[in-house]
C-alpha positions as a Markdown table, in Angstrom:
| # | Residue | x | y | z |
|---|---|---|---|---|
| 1 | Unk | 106.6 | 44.7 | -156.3 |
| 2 | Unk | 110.2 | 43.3 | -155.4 |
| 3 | Unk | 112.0 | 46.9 | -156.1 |
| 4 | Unk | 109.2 | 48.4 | -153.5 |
| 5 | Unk | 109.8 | 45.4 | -151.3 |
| 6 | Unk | 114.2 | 46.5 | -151.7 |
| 7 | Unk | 113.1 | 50.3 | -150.9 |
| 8 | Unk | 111.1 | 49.2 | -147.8 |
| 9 | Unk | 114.2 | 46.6 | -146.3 |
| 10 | Unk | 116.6 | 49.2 | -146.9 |
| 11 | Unk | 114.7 | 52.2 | -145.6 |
| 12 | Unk | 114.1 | 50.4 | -142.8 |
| 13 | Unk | 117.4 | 48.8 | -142.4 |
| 14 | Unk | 119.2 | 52.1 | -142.8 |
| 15 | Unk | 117.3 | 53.4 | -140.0 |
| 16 | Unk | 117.7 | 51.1 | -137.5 |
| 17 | Unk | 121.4 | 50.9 | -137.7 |
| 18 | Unk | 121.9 | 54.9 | -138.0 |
| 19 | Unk | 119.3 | 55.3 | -134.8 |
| 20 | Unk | 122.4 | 54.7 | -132.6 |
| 21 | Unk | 124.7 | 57.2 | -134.0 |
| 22 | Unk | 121.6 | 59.8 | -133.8 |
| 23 | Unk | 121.3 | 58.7 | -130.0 |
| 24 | Unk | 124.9 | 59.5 | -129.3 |
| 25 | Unk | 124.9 | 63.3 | -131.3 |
| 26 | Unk | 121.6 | 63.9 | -129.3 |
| 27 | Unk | 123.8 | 63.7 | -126.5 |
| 28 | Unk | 126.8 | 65.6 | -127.9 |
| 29 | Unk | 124.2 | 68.9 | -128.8 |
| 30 | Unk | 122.4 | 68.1 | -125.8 |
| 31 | Unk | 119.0 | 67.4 | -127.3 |
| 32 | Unk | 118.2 | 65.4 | -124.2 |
| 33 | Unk | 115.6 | 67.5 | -122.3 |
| 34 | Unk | 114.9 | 66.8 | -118.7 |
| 35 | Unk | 111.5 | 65.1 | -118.0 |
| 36 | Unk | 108.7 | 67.8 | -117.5 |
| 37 | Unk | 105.0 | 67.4 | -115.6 |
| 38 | Unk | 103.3 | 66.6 | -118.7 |
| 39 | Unk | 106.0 | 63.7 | -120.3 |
| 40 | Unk | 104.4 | 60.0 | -119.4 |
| 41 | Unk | 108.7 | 59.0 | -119.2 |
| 42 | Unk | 110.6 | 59.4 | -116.0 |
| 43 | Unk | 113.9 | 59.2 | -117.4 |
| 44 | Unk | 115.7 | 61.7 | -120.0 |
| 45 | Unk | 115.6 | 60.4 | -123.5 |
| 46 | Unk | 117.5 | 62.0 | -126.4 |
| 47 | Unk | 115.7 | 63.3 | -128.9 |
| 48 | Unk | 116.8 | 63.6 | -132.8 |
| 49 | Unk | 115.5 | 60.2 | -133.7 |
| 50 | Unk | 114.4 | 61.9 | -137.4 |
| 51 | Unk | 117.9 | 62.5 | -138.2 |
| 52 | Unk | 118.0 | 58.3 | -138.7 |
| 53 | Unk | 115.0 | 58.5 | -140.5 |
| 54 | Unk | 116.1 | 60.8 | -142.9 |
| 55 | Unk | 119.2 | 59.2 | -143.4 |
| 56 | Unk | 117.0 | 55.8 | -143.9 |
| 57 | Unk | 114.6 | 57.8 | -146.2 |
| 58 | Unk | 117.7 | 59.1 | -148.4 |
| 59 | Unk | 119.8 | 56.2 | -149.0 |
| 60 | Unk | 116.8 | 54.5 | -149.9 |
| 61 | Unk | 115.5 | 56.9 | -152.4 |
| 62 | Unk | 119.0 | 57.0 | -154.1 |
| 63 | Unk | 118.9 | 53.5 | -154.5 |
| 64 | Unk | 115.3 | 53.1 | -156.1 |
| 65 | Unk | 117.2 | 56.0 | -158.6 |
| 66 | Unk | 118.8 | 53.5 | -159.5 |
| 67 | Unk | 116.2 | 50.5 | -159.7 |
| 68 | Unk | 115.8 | 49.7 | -163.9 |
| 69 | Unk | 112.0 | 49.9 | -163.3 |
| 70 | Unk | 111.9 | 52.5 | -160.4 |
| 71 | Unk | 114.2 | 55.0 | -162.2 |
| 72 | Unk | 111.1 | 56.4 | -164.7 |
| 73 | Unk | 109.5 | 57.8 | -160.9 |
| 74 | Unk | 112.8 | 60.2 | -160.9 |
| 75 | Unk | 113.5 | 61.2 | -164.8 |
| 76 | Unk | 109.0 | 61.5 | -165.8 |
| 77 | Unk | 108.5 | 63.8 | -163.0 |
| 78 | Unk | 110.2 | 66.0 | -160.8 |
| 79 | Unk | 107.9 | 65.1 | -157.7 |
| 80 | Unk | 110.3 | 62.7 | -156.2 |
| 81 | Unk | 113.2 | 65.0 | -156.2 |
| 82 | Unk | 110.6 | 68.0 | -154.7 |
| 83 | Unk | 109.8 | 65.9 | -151.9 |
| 84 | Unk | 113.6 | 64.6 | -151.2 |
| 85 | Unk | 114.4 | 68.3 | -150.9 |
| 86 | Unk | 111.5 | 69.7 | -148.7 |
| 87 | Unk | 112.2 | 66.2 | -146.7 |
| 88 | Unk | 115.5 | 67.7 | -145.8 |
| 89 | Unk | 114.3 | 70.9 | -145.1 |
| 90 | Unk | 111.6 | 70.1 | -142.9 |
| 91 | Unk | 114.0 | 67.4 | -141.0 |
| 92 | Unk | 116.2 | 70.6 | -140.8 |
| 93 | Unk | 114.0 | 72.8 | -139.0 |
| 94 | Unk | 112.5 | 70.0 | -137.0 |
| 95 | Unk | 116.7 | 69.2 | -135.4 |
| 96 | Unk | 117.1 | 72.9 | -134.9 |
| 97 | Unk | 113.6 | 72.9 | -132.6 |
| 98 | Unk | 114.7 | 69.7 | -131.1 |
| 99 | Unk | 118.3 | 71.3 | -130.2 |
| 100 | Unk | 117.3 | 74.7 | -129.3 |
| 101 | Unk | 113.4 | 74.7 | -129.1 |
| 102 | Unk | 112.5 | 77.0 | -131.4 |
| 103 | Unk | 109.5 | 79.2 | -131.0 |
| 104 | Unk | 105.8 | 78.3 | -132.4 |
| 105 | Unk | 106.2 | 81.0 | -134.8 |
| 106 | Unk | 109.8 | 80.2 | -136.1 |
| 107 | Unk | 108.7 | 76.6 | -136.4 |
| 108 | Unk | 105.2 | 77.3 | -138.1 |
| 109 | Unk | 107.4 | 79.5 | -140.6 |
| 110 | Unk | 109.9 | 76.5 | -141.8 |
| 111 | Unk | 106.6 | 74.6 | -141.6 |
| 112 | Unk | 105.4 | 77.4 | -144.4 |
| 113 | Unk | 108.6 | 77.2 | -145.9 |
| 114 | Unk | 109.0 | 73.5 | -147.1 |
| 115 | Unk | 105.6 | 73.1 | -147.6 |
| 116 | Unk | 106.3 | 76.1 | -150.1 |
| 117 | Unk | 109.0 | 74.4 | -151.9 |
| 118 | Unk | 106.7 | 71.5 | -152.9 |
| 119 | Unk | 104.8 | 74.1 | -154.6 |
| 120 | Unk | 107.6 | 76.1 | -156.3 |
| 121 | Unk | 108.5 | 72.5 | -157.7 |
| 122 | Unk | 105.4 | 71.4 | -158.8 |
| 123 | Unk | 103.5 | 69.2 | -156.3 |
| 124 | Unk | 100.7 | 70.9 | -155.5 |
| 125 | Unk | 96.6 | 70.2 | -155.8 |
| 126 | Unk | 95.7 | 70.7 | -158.9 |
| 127 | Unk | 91.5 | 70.2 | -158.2 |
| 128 | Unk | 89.2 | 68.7 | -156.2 |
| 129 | Unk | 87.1 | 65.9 | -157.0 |
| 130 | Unk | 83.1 | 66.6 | -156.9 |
| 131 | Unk | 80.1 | 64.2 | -157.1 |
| 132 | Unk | 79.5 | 64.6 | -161.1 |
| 133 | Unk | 82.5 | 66.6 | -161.6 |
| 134 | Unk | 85.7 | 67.9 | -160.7 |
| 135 | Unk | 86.1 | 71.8 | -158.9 |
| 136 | Unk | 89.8 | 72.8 | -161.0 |
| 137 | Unk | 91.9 | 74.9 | -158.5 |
| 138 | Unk | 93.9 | 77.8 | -159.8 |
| 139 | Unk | 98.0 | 78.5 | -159.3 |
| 140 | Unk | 96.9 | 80.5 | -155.9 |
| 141 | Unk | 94.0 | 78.1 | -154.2 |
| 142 | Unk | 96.2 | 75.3 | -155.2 |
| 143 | Unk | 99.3 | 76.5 | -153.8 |
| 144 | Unk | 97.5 | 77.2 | -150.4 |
| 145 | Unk | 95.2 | 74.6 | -149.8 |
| 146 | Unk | 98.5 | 72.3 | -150.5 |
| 147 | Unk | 100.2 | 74.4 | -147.9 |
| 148 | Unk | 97.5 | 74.2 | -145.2 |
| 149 | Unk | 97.2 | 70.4 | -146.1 |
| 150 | Unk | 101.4 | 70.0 | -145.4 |
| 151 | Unk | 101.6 | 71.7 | -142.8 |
| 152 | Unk | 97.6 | 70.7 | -141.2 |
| 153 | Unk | 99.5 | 67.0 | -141.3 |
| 154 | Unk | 103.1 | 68.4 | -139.5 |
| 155 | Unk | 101.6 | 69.3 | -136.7 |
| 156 | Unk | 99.0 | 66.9 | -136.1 |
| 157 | Unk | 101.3 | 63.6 | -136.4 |
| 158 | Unk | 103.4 | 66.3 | -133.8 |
| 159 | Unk | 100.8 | 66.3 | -131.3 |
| 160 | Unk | 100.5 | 62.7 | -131.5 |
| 161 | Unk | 104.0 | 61.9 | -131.0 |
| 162 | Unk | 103.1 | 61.6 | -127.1 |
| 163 | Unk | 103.6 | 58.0 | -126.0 |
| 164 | Unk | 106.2 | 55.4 | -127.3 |
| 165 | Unk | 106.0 | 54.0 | -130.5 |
| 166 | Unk | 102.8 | 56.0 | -130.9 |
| 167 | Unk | 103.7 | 58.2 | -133.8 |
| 168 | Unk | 106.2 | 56.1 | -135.9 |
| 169 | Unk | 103.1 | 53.3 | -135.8 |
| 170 | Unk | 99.9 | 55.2 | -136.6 |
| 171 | Unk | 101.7 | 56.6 | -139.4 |
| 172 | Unk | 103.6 | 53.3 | -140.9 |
| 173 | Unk | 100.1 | 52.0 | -140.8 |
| 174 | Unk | 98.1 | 54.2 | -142.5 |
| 175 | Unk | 101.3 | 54.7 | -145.0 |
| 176 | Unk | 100.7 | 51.0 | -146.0 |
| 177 | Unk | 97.1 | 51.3 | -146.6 |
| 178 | Unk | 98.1 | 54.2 | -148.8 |
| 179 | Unk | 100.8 | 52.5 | -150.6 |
| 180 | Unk | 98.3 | 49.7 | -151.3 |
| 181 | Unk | 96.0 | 51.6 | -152.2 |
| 182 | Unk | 98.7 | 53.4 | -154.4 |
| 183 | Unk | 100.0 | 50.1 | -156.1 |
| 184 | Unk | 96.0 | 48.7 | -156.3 |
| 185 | Unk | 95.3 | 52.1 | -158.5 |
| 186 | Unk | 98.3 | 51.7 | -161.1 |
| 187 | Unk | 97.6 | 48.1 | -161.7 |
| 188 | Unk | 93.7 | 48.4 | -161.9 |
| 189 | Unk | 94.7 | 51.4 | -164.5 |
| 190 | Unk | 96.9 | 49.0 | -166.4 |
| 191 | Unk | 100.0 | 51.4 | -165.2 |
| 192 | Unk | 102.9 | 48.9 | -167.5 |
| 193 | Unk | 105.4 | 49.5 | -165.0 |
| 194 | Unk | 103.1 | 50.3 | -161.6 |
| 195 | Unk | 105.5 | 52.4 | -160.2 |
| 196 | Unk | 104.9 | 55.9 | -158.8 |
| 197 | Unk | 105.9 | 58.8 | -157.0 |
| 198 | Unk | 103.4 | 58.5 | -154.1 |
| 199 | Unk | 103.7 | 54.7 | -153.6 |
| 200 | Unk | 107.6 | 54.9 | -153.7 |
| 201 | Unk | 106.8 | 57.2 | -150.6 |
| 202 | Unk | 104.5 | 55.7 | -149.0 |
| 203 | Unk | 106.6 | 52.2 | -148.8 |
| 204 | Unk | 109.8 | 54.5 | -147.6 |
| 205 | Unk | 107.9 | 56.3 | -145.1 |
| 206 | Unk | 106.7 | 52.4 | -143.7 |
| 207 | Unk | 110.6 | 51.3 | -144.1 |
| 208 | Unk | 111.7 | 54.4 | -141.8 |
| 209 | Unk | 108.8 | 54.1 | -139.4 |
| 210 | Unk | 109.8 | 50.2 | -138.8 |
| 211 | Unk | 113.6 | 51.2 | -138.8 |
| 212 | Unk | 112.7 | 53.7 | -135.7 |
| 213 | Unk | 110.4 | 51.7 | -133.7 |
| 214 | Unk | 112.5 | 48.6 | -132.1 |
| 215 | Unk | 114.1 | 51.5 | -130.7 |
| 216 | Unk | 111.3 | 53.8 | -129.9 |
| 217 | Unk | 108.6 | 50.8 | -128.6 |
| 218 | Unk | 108.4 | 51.5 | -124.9 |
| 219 | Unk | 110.5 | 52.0 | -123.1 |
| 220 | Unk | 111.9 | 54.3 | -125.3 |
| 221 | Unk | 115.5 | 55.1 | -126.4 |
| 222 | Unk | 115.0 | 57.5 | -128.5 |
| 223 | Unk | 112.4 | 59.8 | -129.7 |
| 224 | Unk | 112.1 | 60.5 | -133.0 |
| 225 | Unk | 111.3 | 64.2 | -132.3 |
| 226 | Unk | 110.0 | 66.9 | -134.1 |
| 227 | Unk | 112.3 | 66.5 | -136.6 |
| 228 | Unk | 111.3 | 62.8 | -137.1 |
| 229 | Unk | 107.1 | 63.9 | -136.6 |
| 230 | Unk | 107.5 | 66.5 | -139.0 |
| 231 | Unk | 109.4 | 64.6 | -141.3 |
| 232 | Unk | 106.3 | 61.8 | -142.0 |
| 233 | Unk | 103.5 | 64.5 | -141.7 |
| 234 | Unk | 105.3 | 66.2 | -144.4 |
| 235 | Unk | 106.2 | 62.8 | -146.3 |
| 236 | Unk | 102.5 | 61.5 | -146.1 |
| 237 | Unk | 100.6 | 64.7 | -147.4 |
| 238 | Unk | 103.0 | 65.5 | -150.4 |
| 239 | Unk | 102.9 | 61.8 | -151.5 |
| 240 | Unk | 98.9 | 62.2 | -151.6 |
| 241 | Unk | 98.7 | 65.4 | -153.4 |
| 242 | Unk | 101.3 | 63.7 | -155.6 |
| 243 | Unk | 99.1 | 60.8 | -156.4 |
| 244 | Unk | 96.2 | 63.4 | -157.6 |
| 245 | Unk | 98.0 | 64.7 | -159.9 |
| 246 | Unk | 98.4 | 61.4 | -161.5 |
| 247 | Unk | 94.8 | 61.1 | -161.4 |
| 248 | Unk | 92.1 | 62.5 | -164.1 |
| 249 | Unk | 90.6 | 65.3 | -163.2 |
| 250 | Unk | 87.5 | 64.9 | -165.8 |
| 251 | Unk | 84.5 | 63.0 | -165.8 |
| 252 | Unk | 84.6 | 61.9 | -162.1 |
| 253 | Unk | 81.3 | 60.3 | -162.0 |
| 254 | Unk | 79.3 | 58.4 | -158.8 |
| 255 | Unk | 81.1 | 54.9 | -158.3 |
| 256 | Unk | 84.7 | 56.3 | -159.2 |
| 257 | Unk | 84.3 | 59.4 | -157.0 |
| 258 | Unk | 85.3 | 57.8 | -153.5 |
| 259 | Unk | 88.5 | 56.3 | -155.3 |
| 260 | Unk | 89.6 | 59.8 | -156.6 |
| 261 | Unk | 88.4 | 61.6 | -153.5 |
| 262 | Unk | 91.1 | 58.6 | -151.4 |
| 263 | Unk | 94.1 | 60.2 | -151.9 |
| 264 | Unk | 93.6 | 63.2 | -150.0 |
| 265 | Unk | 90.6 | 61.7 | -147.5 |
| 266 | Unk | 93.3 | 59.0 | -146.7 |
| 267 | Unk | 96.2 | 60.5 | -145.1 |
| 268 | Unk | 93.5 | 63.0 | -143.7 |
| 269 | Unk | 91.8 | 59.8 | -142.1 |
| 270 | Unk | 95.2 | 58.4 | -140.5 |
| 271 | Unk | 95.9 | 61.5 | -138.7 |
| 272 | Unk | 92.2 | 62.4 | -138.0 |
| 273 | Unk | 92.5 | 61.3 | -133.9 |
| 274 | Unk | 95.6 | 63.2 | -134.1 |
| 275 | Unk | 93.8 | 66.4 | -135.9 |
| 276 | Unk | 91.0 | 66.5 | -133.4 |
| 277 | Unk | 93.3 | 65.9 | -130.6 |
| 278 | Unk | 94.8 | 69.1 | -132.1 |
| 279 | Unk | 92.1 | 71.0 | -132.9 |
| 280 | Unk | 90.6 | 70.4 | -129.1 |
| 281 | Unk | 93.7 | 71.6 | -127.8 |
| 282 | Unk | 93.9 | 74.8 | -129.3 |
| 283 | Unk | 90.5 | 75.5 | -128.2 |
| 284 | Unk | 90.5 | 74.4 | -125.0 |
| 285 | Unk | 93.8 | 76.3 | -124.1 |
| 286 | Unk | 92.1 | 79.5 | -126.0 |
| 287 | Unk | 89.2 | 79.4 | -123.7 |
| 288 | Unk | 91.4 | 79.0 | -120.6 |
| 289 | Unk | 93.6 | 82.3 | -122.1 |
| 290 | Unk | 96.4 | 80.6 | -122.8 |
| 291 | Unk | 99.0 | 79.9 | -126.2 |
| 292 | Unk | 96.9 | 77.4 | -128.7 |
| 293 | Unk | 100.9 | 76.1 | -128.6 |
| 294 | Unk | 101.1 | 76.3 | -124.7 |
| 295 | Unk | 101.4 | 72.4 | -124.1 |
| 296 | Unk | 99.6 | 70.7 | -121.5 |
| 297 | Unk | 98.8 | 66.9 | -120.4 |
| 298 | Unk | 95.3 | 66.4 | -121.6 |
| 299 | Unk | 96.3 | 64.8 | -124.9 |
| 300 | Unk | 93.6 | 61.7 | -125.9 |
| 301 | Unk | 97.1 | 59.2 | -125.1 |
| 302 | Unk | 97.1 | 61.5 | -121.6 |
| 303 | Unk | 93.7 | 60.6 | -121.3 |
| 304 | Unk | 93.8 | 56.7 | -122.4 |
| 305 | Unk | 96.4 | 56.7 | -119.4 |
| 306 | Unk | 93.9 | 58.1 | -117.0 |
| 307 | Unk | 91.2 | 55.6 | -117.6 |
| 308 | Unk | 93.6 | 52.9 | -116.9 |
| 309 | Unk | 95.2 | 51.9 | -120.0 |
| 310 | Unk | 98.9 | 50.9 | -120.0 |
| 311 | Unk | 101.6 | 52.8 | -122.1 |
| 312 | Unk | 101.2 | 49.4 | -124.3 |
| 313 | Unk | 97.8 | 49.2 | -124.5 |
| 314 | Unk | 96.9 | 52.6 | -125.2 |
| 315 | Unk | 99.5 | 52.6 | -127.7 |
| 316 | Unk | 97.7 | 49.4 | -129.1 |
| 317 | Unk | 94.1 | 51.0 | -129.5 |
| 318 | Unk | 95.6 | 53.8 | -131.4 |
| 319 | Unk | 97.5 | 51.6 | -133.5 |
| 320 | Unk | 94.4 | 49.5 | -134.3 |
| 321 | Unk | 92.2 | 52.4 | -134.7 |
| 322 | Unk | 94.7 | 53.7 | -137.6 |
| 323 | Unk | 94.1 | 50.5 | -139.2 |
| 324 | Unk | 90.6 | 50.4 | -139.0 |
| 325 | Unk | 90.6 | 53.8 | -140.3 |
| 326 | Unk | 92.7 | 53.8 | -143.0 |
| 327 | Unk | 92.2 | 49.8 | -143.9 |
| 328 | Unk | 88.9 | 50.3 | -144.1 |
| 329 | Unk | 88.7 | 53.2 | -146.2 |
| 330 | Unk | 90.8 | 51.7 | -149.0 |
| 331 | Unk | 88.9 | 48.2 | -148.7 |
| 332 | Unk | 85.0 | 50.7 | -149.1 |
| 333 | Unk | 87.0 | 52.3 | -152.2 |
| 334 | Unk | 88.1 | 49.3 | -153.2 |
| 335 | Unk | 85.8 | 46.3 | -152.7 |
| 336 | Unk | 82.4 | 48.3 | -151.5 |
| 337 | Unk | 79.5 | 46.2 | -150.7 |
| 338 | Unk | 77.2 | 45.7 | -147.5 |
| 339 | Unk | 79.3 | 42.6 | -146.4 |
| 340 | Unk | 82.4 | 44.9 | -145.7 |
| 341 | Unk | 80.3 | 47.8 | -144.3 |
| 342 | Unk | 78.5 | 46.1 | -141.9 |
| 343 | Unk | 81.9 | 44.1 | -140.5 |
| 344 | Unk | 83.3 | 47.6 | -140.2 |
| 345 | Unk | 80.7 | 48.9 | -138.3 |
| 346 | Unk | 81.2 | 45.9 | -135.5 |
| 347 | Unk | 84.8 | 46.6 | -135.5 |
| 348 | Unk | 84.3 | 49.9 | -134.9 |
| 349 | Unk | 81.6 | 49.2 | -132.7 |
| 350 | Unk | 83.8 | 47.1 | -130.5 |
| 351 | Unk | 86.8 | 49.0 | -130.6 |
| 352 | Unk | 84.8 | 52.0 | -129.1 |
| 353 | Unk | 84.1 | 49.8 | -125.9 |
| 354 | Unk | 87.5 | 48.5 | -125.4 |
| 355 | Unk | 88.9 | 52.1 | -125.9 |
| 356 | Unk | 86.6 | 53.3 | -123.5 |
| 357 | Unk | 85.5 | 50.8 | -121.1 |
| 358 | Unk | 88.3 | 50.3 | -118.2 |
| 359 | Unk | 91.2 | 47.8 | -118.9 |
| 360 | Unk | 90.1 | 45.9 | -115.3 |
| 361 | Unk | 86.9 | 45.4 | -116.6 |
| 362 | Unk | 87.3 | 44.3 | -119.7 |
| 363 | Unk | 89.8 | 41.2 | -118.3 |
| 364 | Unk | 88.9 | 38.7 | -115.9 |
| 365 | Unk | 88.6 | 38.9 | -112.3 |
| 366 | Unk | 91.8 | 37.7 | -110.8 |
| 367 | Unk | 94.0 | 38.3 | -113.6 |
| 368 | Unk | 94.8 | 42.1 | -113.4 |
| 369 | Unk | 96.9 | 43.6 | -116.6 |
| 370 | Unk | 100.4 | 43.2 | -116.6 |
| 371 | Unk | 101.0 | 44.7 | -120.1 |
């Protein structure tokens, strides 16, 4: 636990110190778009707050090379050094649309792209688990239901990435329920060293989330942009399809089925809001006979504003929902038993009225929100 604990201080670390010089070569390549109708800021803020997060990301991977027990992640498999390189790629594209605002197509092509590198390298799904069973993907379903998943998570932690600090938290949340769901798995499998390739990731992508946010917590300054959102979406799927693969794909039988489904129903679960924001989105615009990537200001953050919510507290309520979400799926998978599903089931319940019901109401009369 102490070299993941290192990886996570110097991740984060590394990002927050390397935000500032990111902030001042926004400026330089003019990555500081003016405000438009459907931005919840009044002020310009630069963008490129990914290239820190990248930078945090590397420097901590190259250190946990180096780690005497974290090394055997980087010389038994080639995952870690697949995912370092489609990182950068990703991060790539993500600068360039941040810089020069790429088209939806150019950008759904890198998306394509890097997501194919993980599969040229090996990190792909290699089956999918089954009540009773196990379905075994071949070269070709693997290689694109691993590229729908990558690139399914890019764009939905995108669309997300609306309000301040929204993004960078709902994903360092449900990254730490992965990682300890990651770290719970080895040792309950009697893994001698309980180090791996998708809980290595998962405790980076934390360290870079918590690097970014003191500066990204509104107000804002600095977004991470799409080549920050692109760069977790990316980092959260490939570290799940890297955990199946460490997985056995035999003899998956009723009370071990939810723990080998996890891996890919948990990163799903983080982003879900996010997804069905997405999905909503795109049809919505469809039916009005517009681009499914023609943006617009009816985002579920856009609409958490309307109802009354502050930038804070909307922010908040997604945060908590991540944890809820992903939290709660490792503890089912995990612990099980009526005691934790009926506690879930008030939390849920009573997040669902707090979301909804209308910040006044919910306080008491004659002390009004100042958050």
């Amino acid at each position: 636990m102490r070299e993941y604990l290192l990886t996570f201080f110097i991740a984060a670390s590394v990002t927050y110190l390397v935000v500032g010089l990111a902030g001042r070569f926004a400026y330089w390549v003019g990555a500081v778009p003016p405000t438009r109708d459907r931005d919840v800021h009044r002020e310009p803020v630069p963008r490129l707050g990914g290239i820190a997060m990248l930078v945090g990301m590397l420097v901590a991977m190259l250190v946990a090379s180096y780690l005497p027990r974290m090394r055997d992640v980087f010389t038994e498999s080639s995952d870690a050094w697949a995912l370092i390189l489609a990182a950068v790629v990703i991060c790539l594209i993500g600068v360039a649309d941040d810089i020069w605002e790429l088209s939806a197509l150019a950008k759904f092509a890198g998306q394509v792209v890097a997501a194919g590198l993980l599969v040229a390298l090996g990190v792909q799904l290699l089956y999918l688990p089954l009540p009773g069973g196990t379905f075994v993907l071949d070269q070709t379903q693997g290689a694109l239901m691993t590229v729908v998943l990558v690139v399914g998570a890019t764009n939905a932690v995108n669309f997300v990435d609306g309000l301040d600090g929204l993004a960078a938290g709902v994903v360092g949340i449900g990254a730490a329920a992965f990682f300890a769901y990651a770290y719970l798995l080895s040792v309950e499998n009697n893994n001698s060293s309980y180090m791996t390739t998708s809980a290595l990731v998962s405790i980076v992508v934390v360290g870079i989330c918590a690097g970014l946010l003191p500066h990204n917590a509104h107000p804002a300054k600095i977004f991470m942009g799409d080549s920050g959102a692109m760069l977790i979406g990316l980092l959260l799927a490939a570290g799940s399809i890297s955990l199946t693969g460490r997985l056995p794909s035999q003899d998956v039988d009723t009370s071990s089925f939810l723990l080998t489904l996890l891996p890919l129903v948990l990163p799903l679960a983080v982003i879900l809001l996010p997804f069905l924001d997405m999905m909503l989105a795109v049809v919505r615009r469809t039916r009005a006979g517009k681009s499914p990537f023609a943006p617009d200001k009816m985002h579920l953050h856009h609409r958490l504003l309307e109802i009354g919510h502050s930038q804070w507290r909307a922010v908040a309520i997604m945060w908590v929902w991540a944890a809820l979400v992903s939290g709660g799926l490792v503890v089912i998978a995990l612990v099980g038993g009526w005691t934790t599903y009926v506690l879930l089931a008030l939390a849920v319940v009573v997040m669902i009225g707090f979301t909804t019901g209308h910040p006044r109401r919910l306080l008491r009369r004659g002390h009004p929100s100042t958050v």
